[in-house]
C-alpha positions as CSV (number, residue, x, y, z in Angstrom):
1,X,-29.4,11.6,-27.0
2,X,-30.3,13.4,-30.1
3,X,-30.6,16.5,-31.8
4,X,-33.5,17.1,-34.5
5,X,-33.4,18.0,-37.8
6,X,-33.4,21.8,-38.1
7,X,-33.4,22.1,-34.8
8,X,-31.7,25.4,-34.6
9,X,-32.0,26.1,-38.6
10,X,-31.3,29.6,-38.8
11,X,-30.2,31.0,-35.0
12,X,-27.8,33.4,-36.9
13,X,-26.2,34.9,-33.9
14,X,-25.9,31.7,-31.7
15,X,-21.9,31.6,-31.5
16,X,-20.9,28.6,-29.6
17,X,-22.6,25.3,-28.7
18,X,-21.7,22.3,-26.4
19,X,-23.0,18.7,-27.5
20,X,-22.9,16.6,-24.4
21,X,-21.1,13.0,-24.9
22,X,-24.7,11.9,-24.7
23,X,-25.9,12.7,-28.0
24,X,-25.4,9.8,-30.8
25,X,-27.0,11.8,-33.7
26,X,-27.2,14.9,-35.4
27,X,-29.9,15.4,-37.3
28,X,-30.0,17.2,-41.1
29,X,-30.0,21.1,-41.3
30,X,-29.4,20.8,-37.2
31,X,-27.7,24.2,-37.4
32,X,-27.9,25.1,-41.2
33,X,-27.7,28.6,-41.5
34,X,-25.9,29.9,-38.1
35,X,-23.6,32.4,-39.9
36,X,-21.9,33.3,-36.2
37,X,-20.5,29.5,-34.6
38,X,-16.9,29.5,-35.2
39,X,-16.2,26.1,-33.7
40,X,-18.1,22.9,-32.9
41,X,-17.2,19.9,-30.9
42,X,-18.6,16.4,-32.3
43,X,-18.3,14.9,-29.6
44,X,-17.1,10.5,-29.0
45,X,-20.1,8.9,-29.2
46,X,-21.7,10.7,-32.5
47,X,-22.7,8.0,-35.3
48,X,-24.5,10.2,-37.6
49,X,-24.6,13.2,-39.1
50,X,-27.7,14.4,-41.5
51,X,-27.7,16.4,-44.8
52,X,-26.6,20.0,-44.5
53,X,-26.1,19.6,-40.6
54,X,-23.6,22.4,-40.6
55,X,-24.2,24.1,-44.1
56,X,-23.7,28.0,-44.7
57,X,-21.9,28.5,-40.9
58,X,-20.1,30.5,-42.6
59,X,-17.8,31.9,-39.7
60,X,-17.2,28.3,-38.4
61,X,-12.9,28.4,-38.5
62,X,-12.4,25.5,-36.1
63,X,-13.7,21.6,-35.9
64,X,-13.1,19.4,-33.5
65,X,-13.9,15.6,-33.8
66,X,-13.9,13.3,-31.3
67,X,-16.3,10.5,-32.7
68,X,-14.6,7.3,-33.8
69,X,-17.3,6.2,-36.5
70,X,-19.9,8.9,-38.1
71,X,-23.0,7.8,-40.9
72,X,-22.5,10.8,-43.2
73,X,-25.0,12.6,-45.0
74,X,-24.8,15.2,-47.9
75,X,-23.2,18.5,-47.6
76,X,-22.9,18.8,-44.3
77,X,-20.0,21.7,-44.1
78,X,-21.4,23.2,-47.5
79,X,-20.1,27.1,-47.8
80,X,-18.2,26.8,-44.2
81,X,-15.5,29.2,-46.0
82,X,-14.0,30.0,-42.7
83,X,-13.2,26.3,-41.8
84,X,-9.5,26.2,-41.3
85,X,-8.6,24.1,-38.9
86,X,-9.2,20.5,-38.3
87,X,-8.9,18.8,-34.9
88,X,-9.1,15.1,-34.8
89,X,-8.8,13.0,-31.4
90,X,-10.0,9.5,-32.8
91,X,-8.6,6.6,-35.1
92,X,-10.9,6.8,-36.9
93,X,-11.1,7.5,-40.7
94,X,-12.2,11.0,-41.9
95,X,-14.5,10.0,-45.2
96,X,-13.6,12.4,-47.8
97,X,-17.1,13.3,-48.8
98,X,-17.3,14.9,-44.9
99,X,-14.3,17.6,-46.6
100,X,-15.2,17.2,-50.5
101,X,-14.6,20.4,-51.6
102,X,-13.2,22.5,-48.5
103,X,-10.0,23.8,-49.8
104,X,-9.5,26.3,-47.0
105,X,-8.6,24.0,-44.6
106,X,-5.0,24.8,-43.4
107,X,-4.2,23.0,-40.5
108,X,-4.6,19.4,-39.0
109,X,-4.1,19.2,-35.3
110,X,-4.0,14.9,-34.0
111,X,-4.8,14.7,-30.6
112,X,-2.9,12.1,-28.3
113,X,-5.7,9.8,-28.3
114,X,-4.5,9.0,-32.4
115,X,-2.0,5.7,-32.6
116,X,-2.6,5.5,-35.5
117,X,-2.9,7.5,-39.3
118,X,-5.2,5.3,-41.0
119,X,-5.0,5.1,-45.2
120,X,-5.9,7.8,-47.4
121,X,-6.5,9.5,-44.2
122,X,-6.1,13.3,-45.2
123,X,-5.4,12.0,-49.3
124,X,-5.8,15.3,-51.3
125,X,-6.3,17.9,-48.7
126,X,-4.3,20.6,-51.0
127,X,-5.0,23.4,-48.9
128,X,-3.2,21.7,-45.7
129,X,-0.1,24.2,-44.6
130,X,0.8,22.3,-41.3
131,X,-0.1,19.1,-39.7
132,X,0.6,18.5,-36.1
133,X,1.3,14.5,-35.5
134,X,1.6,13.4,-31.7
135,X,4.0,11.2,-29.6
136,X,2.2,7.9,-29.5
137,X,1.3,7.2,-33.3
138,X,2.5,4.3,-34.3
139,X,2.3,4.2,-38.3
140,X,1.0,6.4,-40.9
141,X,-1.2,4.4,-43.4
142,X,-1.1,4.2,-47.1
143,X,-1.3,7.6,-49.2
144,X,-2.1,9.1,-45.7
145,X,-1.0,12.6,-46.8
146,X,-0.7,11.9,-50.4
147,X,-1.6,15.1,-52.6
148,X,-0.6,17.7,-49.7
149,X,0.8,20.0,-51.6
150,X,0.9,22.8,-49.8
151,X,2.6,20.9,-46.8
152,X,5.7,22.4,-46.5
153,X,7.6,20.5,-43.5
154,X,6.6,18.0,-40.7
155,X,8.0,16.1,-38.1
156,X,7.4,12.4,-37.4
157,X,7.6,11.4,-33.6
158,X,10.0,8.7,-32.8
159,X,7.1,6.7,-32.1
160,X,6.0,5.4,-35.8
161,X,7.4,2.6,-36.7
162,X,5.6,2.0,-39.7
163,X,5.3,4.7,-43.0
164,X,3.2,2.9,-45.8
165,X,3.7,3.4,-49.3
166,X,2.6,6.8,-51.3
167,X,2.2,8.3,-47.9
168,X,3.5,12.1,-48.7
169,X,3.4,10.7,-52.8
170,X,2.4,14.4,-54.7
171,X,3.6,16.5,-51.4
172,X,4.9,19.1,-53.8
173,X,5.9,21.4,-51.6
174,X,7.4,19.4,-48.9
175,X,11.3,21.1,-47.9
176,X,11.9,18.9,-44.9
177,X,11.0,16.1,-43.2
178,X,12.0,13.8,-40.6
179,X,12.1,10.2,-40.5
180,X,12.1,8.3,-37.4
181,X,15.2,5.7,-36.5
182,X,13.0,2.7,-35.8
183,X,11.4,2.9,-39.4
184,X,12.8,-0.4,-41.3
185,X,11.1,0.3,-44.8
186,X,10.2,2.8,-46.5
187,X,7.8,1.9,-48.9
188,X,7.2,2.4,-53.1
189,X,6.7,5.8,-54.0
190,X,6.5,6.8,-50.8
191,X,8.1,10.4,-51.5
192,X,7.9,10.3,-55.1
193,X,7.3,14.0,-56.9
194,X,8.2,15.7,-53.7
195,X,9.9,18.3,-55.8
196,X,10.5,20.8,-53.0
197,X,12.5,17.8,-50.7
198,X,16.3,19.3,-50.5
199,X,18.2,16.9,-48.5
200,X,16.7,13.6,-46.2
201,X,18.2,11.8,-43.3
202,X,17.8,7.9,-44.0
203,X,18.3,6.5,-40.4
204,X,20.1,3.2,-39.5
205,X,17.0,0.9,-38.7
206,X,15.9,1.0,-42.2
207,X,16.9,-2.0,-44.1
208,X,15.0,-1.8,-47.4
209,X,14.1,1.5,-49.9
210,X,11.7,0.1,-52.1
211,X,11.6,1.0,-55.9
212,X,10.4,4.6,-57.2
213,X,10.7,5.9,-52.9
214,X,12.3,9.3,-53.9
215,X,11.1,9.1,-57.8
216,X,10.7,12.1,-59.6
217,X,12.0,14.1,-56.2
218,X,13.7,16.5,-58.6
219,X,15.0,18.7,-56.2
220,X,16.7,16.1,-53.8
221,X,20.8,16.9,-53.5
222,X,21.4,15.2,-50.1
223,X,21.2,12.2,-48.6
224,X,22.7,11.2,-45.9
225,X,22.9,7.6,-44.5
226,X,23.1,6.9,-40.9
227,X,23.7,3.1,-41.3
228,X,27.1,1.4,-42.1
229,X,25.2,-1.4,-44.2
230,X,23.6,-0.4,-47.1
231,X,20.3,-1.3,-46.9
232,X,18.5,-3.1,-50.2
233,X,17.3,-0.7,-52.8
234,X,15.9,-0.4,-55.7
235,X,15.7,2.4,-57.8
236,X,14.8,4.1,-55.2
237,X,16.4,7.4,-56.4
238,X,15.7,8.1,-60.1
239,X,14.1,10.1,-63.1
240,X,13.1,9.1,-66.4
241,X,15.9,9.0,-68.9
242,X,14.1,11.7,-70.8
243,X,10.5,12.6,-71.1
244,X,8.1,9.7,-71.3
245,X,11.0,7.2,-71.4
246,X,10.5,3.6,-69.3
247,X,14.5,3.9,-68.6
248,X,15.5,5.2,-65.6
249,X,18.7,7.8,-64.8
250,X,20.0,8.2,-61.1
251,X,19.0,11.8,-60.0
252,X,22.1,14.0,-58.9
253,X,22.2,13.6,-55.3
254,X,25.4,13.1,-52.8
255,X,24.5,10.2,-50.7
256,X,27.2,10.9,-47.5
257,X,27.9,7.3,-45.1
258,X,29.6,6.9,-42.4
259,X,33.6,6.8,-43.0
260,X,34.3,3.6,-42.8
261,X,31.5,2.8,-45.4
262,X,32.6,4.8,-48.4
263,X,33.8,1.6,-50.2
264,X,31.2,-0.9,-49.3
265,X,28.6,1.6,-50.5
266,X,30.4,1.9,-53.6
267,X,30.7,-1.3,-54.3
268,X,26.4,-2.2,-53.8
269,X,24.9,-2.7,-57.1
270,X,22.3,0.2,-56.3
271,X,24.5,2.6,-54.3
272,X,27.3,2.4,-56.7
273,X,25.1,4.3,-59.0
274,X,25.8,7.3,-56.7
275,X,28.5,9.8,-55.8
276,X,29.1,8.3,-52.2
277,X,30.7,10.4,-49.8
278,X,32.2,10.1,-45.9
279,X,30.3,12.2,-43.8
């Protein structure tokens, strides 16, 4: 049911391990110094992991985690410079001291056991290239991916019905995404300095933009609206007036509605503040 501390400190050529579902704990240095692993398995029922459990595997490249609630201790992937990939089959949130300073990470795989992408869930993971969301999540939580900013793309399953608020916020070098119909809100600041963001598909089922949604998106050009009613909005596409000012400007994007729209779009308090277009 457990494994000691330092119980294999130092077996430099092990290269794989299996931790039966058994074992609840992990103790500290439990495989400090075992410069050949290149992937572990915690596996469900895990609820702690010492001090430097995993520090200097310096050829580990894949983790997998399967353990819904972990007790952390201190630098437990300290030097693991070949960590690049994270697999995570649980709800459960990833504390950012378990990560704090692993900037190689590139990819994020979700299992199909995750409903669910809990706040600040992957907040600040710079590094992150690609992240892999499943059929079956349901909502991505506040800030979830806030801070990516190496993310360049990724596609939301038609399953998630709810995105909270500064979830891609900072997601720099975002170029495409897509958002599912069955979304109603899409929450403040929710896309805000996504600088990279060309164009975005607004389905129908969303009903409200909420303020500062696409603010500072500087790169946005096209928007196109999939619902004959505009839904409520509030500055949800703007810039400062100028450096520093409190005023806001409407960025220069072509928001395209259906044809029959043109002039009921044009005619919204907030929409009218756009060039609106038939598509």
């Amino acid at each position: 049911t457990s494994i000691g501390s330092s119980a294999f400190d130092g077996c430099q050529s092990l290269t794989s391990v299996t931790i039966p579902n058994s074992v609840t704990s992990i103790g500290g240095h439990a495989f400090d110094d075992c410069k050949s692993l290149t992937s572990i398995i915690i596996p469900k029922n895990v609820t702690s992991i010492g001090g430097g459990a995993f520090f200097n595997c310096i050829a580990l490249d894949t983790l997998t985690i399967n353990a819904s609630k972990i007790n952390l201790g201190e630098s437990i992937f300290w030097g693991c410079k070949s960590l690049k990939t994270l697999i995570i089959n649980t709800n459960a949130y990833i504390p950012e001291s378990l990560f704090s300073n692993m900037i190689n990470i590139t990819s994020i795989i979700l299992g199909n056991n995750v409903s669910e992408i809990v706040d600040n869930a992957f907040k600040g993971y710079y590094g992150v290239k690609t992240i892999v969301i499943p059929n079956g999540v349901r909502s991505i939580g506040i800030s979830a991916f806030e801070g990516c900013s190496s993310l360049t793309s990724i596609t939301i399953p038609n399953t998630v019905t709810s995105i909270g608020r500064r979830a891609f916020c900072n997601c720099k070098s975002l170029t495409s995404i897509t958002i599912p119909n069955g979304v109603k809100n899409i929450g403040e600041f929710t896309f805000t300095n996504c600088e990279s963001l060309l164009s975005i598909t607004i389905p129908k089922s969303v009903t409200y933009i909420e303020r500062f949604a696409f603010y500072k998106s500087n790169g946005l050009r096209t928007v196109i609206m999939e619902s004959a009613i505009p839904p409520n909005s509030n500055n949800s596409f703007v810039e400062p007036d100028y450096p520093g000012s409190s005023t806001m400007k409407p960025l220069p994007v072509k928001i395209y509605v259906p044809a029959g729209s043109v002039e009921i779009y044009k005619k919204h308090k907030e929409w009218g503040r756009y060039d609106i277009y038939a598509k």
